[in-house]
Structure formats: structure tokens, C-alpha cells
N, CA, C and O atoms as a Tripos MOL2 file, in Angstrom:
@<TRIPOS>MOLECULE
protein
  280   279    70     0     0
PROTEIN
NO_CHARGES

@<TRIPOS>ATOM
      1 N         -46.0770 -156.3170  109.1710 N.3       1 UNK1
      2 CA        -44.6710 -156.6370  109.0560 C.3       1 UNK1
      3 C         -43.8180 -155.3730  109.1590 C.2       1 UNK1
      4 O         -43.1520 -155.1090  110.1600 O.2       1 UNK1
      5 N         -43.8760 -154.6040  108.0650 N.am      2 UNK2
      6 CA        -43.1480 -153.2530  108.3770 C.3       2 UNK2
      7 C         -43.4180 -152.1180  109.8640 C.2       2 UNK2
      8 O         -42.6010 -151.3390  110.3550 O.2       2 UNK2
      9 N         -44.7330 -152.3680  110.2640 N.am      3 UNK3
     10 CA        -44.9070 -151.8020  111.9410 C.3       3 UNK3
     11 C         -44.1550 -152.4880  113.0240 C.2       3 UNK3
     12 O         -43.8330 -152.0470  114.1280 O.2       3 UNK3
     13 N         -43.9540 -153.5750  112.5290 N.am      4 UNK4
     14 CA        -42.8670 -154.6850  113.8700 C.3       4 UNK4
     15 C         -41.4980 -153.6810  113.3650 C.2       4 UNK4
     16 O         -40.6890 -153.0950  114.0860 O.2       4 UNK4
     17 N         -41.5780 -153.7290  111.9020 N.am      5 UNK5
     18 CA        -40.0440 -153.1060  111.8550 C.3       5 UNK5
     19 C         -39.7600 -151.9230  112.0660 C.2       5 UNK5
     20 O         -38.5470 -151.7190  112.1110 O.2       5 UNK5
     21 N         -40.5180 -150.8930  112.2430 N.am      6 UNK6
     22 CA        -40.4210 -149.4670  112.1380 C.3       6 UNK6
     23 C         -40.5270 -149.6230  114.0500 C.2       6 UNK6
     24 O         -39.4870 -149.3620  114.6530 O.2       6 UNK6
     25 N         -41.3580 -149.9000  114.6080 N.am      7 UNK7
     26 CA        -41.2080 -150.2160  116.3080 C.3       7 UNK7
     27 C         -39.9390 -150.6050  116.7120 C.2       7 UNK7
     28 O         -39.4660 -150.0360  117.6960 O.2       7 UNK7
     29 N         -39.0700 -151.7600  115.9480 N.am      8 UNK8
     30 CA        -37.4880 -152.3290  116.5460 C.3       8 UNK8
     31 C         -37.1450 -150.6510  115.9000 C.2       8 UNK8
     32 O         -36.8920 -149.7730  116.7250 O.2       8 UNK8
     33 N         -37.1580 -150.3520  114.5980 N.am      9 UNK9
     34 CA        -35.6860 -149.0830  115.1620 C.3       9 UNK9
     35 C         -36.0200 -148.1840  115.6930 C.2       9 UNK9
     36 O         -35.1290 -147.3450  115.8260 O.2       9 UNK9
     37 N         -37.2190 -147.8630  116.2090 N.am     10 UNK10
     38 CA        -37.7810 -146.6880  116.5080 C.3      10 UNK10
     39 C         -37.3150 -147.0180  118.2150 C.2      10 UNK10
     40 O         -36.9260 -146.1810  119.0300 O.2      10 UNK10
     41 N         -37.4380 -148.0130  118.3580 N.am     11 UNK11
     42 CA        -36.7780 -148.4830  120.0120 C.3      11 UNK11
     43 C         -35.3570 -148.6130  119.9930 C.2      11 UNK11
     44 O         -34.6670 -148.2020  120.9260 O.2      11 UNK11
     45 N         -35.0520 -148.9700  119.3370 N.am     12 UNK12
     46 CA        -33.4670 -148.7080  119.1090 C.3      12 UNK12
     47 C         -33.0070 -147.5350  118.9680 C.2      12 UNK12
     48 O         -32.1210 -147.2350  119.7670 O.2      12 UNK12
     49 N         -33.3690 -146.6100  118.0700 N.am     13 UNK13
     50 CA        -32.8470 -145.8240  118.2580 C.3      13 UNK13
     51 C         -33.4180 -144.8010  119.4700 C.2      13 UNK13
     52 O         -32.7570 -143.7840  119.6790 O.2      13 UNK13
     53 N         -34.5170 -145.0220  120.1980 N.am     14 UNK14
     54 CA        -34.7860 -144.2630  121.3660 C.3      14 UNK14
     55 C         -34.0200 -144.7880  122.3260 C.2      14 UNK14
     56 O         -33.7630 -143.9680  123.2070 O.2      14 UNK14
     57 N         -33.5470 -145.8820  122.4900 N.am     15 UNK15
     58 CA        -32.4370 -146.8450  123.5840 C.3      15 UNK15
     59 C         -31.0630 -145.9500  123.3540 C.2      15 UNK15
     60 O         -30.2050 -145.5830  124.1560 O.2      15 UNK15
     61 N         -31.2110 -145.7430  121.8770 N.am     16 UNK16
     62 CA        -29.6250 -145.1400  121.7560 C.3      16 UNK16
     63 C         -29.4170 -143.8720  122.3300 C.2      16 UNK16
     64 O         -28.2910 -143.4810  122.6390 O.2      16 UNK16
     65 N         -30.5570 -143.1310  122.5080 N.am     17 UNK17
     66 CA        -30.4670 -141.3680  122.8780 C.3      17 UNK17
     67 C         -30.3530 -140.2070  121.6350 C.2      17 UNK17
     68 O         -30.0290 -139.0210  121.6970 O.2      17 UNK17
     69 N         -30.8580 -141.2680  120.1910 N.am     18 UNK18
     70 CA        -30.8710 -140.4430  118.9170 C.3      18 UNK18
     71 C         -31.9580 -139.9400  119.0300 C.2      18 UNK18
     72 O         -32.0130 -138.8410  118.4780 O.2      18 UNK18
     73 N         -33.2860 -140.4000  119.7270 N.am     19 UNK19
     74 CA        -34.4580 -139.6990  119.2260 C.3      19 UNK19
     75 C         -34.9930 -139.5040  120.8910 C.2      19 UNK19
     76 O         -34.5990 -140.1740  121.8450 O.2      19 UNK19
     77 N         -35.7720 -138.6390  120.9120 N.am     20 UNK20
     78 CA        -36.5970 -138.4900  122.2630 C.3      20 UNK20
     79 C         -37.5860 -139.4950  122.5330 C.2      20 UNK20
     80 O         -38.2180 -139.9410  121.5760 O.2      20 UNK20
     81 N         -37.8240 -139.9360  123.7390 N.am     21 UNK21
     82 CA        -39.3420 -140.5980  123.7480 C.3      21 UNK21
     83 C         -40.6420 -139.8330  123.4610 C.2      21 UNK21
     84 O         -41.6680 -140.4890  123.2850 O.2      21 UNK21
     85 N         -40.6700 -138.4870  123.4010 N.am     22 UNK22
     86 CA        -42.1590 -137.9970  122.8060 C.3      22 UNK22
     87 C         -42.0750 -138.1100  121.2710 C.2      22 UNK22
     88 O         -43.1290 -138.5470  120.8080 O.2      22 UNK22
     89 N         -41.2600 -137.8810  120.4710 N.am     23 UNK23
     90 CA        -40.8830 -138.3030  119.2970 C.3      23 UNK23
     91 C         -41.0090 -140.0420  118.7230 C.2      23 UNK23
     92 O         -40.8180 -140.4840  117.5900 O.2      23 UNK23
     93 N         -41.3830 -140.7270  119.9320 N.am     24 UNK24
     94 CA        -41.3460 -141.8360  119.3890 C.3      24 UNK24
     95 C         -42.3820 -142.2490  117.9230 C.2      24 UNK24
     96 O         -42.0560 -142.6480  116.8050 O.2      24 UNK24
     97 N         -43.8570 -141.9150  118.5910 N.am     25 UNK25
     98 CA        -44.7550 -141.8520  117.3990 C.3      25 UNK25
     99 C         -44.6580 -141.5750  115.9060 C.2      25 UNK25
    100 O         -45.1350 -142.1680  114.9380 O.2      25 UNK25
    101 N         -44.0990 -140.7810  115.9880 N.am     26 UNK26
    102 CA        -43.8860 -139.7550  114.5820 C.3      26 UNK26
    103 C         -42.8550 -140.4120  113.9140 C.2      26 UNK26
    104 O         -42.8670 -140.5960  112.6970 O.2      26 UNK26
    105 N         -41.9410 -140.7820  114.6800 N.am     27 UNK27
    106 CA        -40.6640 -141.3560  114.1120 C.3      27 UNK27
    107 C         -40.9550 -142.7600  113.4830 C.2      27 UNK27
    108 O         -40.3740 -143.1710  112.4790 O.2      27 UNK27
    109 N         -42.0430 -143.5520  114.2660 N.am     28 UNK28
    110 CA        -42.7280 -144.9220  114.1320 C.3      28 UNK28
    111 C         -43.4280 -144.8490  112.8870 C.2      28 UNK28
    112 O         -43.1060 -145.5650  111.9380 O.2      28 UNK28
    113 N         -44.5120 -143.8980  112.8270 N.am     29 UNK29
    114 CA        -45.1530 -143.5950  111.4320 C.3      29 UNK29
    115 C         -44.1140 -143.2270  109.8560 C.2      29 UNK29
    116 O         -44.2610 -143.6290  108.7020 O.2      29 UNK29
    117 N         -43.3290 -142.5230  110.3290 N.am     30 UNK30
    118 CA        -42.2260 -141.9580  109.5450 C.3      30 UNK30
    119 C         -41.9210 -143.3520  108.7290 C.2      30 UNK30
    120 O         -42.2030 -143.7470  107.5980 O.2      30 UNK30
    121 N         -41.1970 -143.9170  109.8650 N.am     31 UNK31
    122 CA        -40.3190 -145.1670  109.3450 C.3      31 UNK31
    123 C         -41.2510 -146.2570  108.3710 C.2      31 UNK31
    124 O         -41.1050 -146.7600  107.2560 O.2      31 UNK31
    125 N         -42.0440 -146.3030  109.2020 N.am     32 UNK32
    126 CA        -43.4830 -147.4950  108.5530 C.3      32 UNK32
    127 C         -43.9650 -147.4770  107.1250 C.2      32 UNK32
    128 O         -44.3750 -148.2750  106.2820 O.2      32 UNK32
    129 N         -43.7430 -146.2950  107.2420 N.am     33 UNK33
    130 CA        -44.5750 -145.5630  105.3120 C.3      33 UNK33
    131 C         -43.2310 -145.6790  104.7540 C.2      33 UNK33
    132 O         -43.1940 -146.0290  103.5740 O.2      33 UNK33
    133 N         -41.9480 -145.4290  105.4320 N.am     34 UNK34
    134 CA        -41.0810 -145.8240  104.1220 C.3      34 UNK34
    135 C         -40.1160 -147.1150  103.7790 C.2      34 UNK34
    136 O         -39.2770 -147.2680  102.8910 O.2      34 UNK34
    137 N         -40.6090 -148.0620  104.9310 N.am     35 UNK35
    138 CA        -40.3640 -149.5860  104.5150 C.3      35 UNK35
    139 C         -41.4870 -149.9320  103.9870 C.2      35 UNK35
    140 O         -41.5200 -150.8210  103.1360 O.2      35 UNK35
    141 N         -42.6800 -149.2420  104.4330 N.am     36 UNK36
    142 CA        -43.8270 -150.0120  103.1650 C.3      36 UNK36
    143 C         -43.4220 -149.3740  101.9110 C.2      36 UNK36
    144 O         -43.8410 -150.0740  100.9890 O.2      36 UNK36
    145 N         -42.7740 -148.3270  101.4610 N.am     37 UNK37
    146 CA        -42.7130 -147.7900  100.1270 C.3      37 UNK37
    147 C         -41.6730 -148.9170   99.5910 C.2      37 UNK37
    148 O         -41.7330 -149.2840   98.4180 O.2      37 UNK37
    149 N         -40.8020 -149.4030  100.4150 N.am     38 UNK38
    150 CA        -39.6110 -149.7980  100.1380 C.3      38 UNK38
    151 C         -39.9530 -151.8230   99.2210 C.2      38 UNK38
    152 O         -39.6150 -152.4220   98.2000 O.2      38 UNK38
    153 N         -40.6990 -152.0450  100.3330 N.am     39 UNK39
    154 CA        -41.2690 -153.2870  100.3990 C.3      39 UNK39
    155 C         -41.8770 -153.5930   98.9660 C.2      39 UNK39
    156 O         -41.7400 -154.5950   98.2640 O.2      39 UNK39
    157 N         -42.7550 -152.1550   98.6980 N.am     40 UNK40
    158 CA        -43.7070 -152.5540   97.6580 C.3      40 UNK40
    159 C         -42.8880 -152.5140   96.1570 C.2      40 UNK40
    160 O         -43.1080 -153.1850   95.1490 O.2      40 UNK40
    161 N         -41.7460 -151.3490   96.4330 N.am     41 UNK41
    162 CA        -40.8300 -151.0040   95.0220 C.3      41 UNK41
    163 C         -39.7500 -152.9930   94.9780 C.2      41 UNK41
    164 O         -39.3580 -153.6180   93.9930 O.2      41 UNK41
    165 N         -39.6660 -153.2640   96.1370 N.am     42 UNK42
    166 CA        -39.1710 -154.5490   95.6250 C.3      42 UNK42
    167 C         -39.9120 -155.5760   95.2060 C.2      42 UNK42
    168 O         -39.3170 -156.2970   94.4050 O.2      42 UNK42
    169 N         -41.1080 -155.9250   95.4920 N.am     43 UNK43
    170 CA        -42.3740 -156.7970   95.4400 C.3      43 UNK43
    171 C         -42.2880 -156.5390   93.7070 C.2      43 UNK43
    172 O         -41.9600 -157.3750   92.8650 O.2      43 UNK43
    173 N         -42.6790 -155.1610   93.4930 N.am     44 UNK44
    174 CA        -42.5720 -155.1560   91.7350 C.3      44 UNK44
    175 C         -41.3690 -154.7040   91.0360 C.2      44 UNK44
    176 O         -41.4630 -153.9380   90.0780 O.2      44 UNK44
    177 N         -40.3050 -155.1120   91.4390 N.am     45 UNK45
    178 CA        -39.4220 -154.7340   90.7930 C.3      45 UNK45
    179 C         -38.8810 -156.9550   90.8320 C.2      45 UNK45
    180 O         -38.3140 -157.5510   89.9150 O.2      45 UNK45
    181 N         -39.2690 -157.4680   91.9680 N.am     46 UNK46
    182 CA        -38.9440 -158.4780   91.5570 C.3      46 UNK46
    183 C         -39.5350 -159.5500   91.1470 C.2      46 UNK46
    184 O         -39.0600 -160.6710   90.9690 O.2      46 UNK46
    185 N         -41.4000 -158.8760   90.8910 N.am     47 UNK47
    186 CA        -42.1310 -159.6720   89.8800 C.3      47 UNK47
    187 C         -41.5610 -159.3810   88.1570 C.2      47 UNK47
    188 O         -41.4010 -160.2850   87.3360 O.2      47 UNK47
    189 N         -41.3850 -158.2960   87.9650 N.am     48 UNK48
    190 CA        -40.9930 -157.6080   87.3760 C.3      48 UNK48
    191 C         -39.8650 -158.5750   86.4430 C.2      48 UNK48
    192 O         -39.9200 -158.7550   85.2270 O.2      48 UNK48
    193 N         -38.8290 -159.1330   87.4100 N.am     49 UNK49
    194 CA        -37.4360 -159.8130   87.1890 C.3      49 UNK49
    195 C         -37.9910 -161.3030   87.1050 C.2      49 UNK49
    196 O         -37.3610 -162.0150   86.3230 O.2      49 UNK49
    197 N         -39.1590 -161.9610   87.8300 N.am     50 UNK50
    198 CA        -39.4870 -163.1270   87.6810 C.3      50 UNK50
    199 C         -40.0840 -162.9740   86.2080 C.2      50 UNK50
    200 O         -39.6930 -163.7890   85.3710 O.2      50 UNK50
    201 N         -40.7100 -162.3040   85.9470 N.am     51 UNK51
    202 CA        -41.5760 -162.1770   84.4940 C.3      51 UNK51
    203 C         -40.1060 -161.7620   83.6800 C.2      51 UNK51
    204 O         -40.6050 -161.1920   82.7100 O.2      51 UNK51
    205 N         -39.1640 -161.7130   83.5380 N.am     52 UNK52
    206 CA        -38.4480 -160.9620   82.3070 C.3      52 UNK52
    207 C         -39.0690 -159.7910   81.8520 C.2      52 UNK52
    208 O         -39.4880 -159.4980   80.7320 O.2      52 UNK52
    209 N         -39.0560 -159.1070   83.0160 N.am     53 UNK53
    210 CA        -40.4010 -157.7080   81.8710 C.3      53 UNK53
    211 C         -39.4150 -156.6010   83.3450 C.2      53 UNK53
    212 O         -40.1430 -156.0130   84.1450 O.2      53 UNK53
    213 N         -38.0110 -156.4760   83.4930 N.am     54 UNK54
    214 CA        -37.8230 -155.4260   84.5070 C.3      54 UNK54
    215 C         -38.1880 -154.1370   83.9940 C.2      54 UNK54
    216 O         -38.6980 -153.2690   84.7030 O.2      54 UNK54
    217 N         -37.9530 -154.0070   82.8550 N.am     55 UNK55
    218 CA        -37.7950 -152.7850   82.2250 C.3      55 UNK55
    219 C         -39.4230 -151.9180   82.0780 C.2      55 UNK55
    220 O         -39.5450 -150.6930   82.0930 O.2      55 UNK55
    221 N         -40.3030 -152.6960   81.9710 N.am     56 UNK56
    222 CA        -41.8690 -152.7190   82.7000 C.3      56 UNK56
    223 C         -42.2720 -152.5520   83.5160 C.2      56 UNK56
    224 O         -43.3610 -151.9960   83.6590 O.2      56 UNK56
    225 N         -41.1340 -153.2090   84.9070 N.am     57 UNK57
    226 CA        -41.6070 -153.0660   86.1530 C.3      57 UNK57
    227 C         -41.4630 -151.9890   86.6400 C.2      57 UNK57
    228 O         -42.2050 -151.3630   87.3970 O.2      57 UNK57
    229 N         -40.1030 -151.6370   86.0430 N.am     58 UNK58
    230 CA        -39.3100 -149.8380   86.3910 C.3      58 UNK58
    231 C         -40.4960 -149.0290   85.6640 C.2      58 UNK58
    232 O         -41.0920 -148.2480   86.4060 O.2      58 UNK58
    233 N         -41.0100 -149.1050   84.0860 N.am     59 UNK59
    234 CA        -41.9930 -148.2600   84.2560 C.3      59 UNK59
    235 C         -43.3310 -148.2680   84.8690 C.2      59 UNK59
    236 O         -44.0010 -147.2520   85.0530 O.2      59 UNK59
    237 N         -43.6090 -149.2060   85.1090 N.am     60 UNK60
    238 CA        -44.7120 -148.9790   86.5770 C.3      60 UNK60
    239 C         -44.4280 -148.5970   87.4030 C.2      60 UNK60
    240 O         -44.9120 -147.5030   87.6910 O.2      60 UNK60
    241 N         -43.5950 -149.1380   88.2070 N.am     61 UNK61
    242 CA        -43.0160 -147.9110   89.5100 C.3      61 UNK61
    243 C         -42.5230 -146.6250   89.6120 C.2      61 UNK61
    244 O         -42.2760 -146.1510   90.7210 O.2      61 UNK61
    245 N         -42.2970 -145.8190   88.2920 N.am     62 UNK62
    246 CA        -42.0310 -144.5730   88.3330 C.3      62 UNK62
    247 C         -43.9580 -143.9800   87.8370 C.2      62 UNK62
    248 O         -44.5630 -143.0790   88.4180 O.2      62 UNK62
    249 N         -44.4280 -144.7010   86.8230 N.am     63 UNK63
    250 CA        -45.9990 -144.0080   86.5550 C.3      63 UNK63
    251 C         -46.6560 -144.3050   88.3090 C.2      63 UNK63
    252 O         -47.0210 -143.3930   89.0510 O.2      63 UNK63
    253 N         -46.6670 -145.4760   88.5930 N.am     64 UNK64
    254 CA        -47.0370 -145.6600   89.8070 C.3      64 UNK64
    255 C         -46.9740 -144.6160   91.0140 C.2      64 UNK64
    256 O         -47.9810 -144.0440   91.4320 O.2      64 UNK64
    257 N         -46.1110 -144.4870   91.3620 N.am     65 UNK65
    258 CA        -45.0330 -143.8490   92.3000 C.3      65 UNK65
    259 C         -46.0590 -142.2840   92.3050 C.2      65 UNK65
    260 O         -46.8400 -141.8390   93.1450 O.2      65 UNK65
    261 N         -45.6410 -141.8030   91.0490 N.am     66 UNK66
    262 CA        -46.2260 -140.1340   90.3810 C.3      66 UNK66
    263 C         -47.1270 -140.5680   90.5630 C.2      66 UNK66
    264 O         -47.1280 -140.8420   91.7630 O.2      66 UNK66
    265 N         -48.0140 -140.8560   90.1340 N.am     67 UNK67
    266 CA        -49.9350 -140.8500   90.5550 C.3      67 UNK67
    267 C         -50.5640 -141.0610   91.9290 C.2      67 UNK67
    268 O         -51.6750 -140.7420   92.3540 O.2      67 UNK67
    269 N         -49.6250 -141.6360   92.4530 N.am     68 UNK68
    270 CA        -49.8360 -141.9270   94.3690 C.3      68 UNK68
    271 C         -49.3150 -140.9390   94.8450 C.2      68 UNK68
    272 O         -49.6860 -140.9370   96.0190 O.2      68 UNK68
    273 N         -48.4810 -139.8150   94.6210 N.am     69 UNK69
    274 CA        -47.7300 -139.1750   95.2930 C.3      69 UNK69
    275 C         -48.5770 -137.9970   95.1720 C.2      69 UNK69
    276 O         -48.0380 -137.0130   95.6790 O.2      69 UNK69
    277 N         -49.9870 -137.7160   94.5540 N.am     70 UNK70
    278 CA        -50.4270 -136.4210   93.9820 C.3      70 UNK70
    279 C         -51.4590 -136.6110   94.9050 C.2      70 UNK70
    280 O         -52.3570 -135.7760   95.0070 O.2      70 UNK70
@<TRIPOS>BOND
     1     1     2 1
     2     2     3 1
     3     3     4 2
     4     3     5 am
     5     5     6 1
     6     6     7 1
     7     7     8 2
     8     7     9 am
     9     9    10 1
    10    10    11 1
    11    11    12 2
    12    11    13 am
    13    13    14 1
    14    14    15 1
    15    15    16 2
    16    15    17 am
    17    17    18 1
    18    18    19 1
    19    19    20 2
    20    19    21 am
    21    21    22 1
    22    22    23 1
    23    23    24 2
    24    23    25 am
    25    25    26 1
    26    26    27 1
    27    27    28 2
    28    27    29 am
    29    29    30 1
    30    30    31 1
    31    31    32 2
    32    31    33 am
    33    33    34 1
    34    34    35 1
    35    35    36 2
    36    35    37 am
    37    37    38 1
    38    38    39 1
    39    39    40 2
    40    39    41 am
    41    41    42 1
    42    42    43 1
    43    43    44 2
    44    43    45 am
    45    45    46 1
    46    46    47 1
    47    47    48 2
    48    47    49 am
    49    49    50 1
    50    50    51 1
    51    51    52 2
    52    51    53 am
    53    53    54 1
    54    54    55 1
    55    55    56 2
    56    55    57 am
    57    57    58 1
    58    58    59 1
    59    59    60 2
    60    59    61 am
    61    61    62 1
    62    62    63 1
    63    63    64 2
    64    63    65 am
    65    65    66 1
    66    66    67 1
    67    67    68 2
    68    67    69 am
    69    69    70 1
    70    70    71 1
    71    71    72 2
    72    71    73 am
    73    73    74 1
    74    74    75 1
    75    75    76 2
    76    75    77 am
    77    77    78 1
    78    78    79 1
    79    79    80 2
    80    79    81 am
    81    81    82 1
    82    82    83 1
    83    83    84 2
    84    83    85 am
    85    85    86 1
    86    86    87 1
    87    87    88 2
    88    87    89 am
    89    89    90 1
    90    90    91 1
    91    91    92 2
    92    91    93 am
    93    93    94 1
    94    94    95 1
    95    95    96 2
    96    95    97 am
    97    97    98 1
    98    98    99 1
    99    99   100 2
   100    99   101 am
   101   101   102 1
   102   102   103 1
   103   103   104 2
   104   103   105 am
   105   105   106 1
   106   106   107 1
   107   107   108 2
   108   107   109 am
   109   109   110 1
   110   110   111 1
   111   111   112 2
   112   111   113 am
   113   113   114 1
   114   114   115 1
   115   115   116 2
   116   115   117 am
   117   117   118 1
   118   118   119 1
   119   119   120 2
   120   119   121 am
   121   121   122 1
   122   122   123 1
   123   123   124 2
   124   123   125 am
   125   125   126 1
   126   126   127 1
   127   127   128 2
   128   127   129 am
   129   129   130 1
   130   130   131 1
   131   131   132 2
   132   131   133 am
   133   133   134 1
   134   134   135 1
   135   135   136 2
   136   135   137 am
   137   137   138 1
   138   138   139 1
   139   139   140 2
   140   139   141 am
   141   141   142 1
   142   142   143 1
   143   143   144 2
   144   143   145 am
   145   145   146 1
   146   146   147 1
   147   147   148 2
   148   147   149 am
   149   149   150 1
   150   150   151 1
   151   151   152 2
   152   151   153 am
   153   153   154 1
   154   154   155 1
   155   155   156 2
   156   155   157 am
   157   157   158 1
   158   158   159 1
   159   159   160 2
   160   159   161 am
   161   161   162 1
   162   162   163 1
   163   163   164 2
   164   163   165 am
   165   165   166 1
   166   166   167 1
   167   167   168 2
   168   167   169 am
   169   169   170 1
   170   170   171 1
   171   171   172 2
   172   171   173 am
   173   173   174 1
   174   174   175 1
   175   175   176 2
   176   175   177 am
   177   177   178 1
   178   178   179 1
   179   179   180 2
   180   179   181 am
   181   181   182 1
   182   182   183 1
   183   183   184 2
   184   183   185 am
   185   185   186 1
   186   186   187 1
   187   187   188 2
   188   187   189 am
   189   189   190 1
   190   190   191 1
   191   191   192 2
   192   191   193 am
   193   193   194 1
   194   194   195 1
   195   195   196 2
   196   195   197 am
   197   197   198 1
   198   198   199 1
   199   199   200 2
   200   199   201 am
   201   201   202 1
   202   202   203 1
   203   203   204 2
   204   203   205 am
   205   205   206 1
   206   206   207 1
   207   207   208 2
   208   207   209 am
   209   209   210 1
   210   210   211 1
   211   211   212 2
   212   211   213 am
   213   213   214 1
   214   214   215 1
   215   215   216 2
   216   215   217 am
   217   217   218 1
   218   218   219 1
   219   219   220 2
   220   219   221 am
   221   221   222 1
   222   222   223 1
   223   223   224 2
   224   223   225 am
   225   225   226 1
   226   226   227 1
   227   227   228 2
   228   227   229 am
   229   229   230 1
   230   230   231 1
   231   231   232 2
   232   231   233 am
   233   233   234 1
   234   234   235 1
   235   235   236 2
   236   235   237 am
   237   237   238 1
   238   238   239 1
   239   239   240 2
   240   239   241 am
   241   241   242 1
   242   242   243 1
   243   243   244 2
   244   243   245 am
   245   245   246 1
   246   246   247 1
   247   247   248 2
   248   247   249 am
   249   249   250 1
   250   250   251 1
   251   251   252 2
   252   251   253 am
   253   253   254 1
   254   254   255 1
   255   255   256 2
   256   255   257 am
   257   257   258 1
   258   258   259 1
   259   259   260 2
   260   259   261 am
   261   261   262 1
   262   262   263 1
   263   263   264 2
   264   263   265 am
   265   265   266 1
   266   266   267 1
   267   267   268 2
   268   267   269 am
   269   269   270 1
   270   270   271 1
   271   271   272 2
   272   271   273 am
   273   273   274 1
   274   274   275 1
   275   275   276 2
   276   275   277 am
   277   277   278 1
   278   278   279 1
   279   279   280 2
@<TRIPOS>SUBSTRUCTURE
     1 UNK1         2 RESIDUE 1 A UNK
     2 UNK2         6 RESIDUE 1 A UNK
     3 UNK3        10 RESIDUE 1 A UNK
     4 UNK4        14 RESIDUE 1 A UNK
     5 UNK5        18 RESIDUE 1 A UNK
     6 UNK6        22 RESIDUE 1 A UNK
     7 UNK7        26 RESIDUE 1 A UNK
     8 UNK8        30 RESIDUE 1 A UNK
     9 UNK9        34 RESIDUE 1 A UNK
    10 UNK10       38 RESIDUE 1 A UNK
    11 UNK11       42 RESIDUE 1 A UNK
    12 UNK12       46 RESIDUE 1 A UNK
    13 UNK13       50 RESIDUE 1 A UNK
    14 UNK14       54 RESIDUE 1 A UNK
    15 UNK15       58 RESIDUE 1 A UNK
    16 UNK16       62 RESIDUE 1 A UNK
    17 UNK17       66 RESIDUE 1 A UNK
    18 UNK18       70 RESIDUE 1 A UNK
    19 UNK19       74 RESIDUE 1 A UNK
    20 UNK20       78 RESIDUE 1 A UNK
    21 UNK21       82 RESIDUE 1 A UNK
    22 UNK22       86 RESIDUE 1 A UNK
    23 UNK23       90 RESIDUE 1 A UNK
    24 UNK24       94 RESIDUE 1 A UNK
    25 UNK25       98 RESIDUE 1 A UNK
    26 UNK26      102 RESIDUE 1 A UNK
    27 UNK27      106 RESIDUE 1 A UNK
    28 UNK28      110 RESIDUE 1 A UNK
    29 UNK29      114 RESIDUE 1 A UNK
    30 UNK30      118 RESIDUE 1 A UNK
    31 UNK31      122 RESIDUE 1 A UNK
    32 UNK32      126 RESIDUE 1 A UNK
    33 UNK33      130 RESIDUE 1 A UNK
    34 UNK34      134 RESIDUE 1 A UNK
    35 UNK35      138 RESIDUE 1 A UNK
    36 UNK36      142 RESIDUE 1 A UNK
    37 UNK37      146 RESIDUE 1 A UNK
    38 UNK38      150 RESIDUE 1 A UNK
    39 UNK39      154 RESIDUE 1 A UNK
    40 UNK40      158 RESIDUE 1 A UNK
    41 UNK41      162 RESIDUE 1 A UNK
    42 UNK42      166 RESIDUE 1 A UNK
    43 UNK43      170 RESIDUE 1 A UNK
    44 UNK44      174 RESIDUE 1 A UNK
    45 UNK45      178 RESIDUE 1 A UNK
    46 UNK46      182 RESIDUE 1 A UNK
    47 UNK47      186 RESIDUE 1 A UNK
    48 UNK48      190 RESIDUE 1 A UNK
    49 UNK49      194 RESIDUE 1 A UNK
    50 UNK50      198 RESIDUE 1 A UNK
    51 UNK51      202 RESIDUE 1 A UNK
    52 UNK52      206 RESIDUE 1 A UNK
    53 UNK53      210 RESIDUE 1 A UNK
    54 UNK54      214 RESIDUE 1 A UNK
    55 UNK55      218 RESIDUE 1 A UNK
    56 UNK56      222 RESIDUE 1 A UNK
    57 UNK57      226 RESIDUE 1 A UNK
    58 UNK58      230 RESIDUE 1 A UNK
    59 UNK59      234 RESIDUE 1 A UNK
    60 UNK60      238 RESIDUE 1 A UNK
    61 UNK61      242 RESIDUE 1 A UNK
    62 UNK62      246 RESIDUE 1 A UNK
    63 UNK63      250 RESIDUE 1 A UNK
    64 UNK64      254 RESIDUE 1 A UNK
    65 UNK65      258 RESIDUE 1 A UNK
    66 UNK66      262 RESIDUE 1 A UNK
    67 UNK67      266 RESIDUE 1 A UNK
    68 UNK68      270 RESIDUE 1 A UNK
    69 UNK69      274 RESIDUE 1 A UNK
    70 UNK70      278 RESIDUE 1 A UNK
């Protein structure tokens, strides 16, 4: 799901003349890892809100977040 999406702007914005076509790759990977980051901080931020527990969910996603990032 997020590779379909990171491909539309990554073509879009190569259509636009913001990015080069050898740059396309990088820009594709770029984008991909941070709608999946994006995807996953809403996934538990809005189990999180279905459970009444946000304030839980926020601290999982910041312990989360720090231990993946190392």
C-alpha cells in the first residue's frame, strides 16, 4: 500500500521537474519508510483511541519508536 503511494508522488513529483529521474529510486525508498512510519503511528494511536487507553498508545509509540530507531 504505501509503495503504490510513495511511486504516485515520486512520479509526480518527477512529472513536475522537482526531482531528477536518476533520483527516482531513492526518493521512492525515502518516501515508503516514511508513510510506513506514518501508517503504523496511526494504526496505534487509533487502537489506542478505540481502547480508551490513548495516553498508552502515545507511550508505546514514543518507547517503541526509541528502540527501533537504535
Amino acid at each position: 500500500m504505501t509503495e503504490k503511494a510513495a511511486d504516485y508522488i515520486v512520479g509526480r513529483l518527477c512529472r513536475a521537474g522537482r526531482i531528477q529521474e536518476r533520483d527516482k529510486g531513492i526518493y521512492k525508498v525515502g518516501f515508503d519508510v516514511v508513510l510506513g512510519t506514518l501508517v503504523n503511528g496511526f494504526v496505534i494511536l487509533g487502537t489506542g483511541a478505540l481502547l480508551k487507553d490513548v495516553a498508552g498508545a502515545l507511550l508505546f509509540l514514543v518507547v517503541f519508536g526509541s528502540v527501533r530507531n537504535r
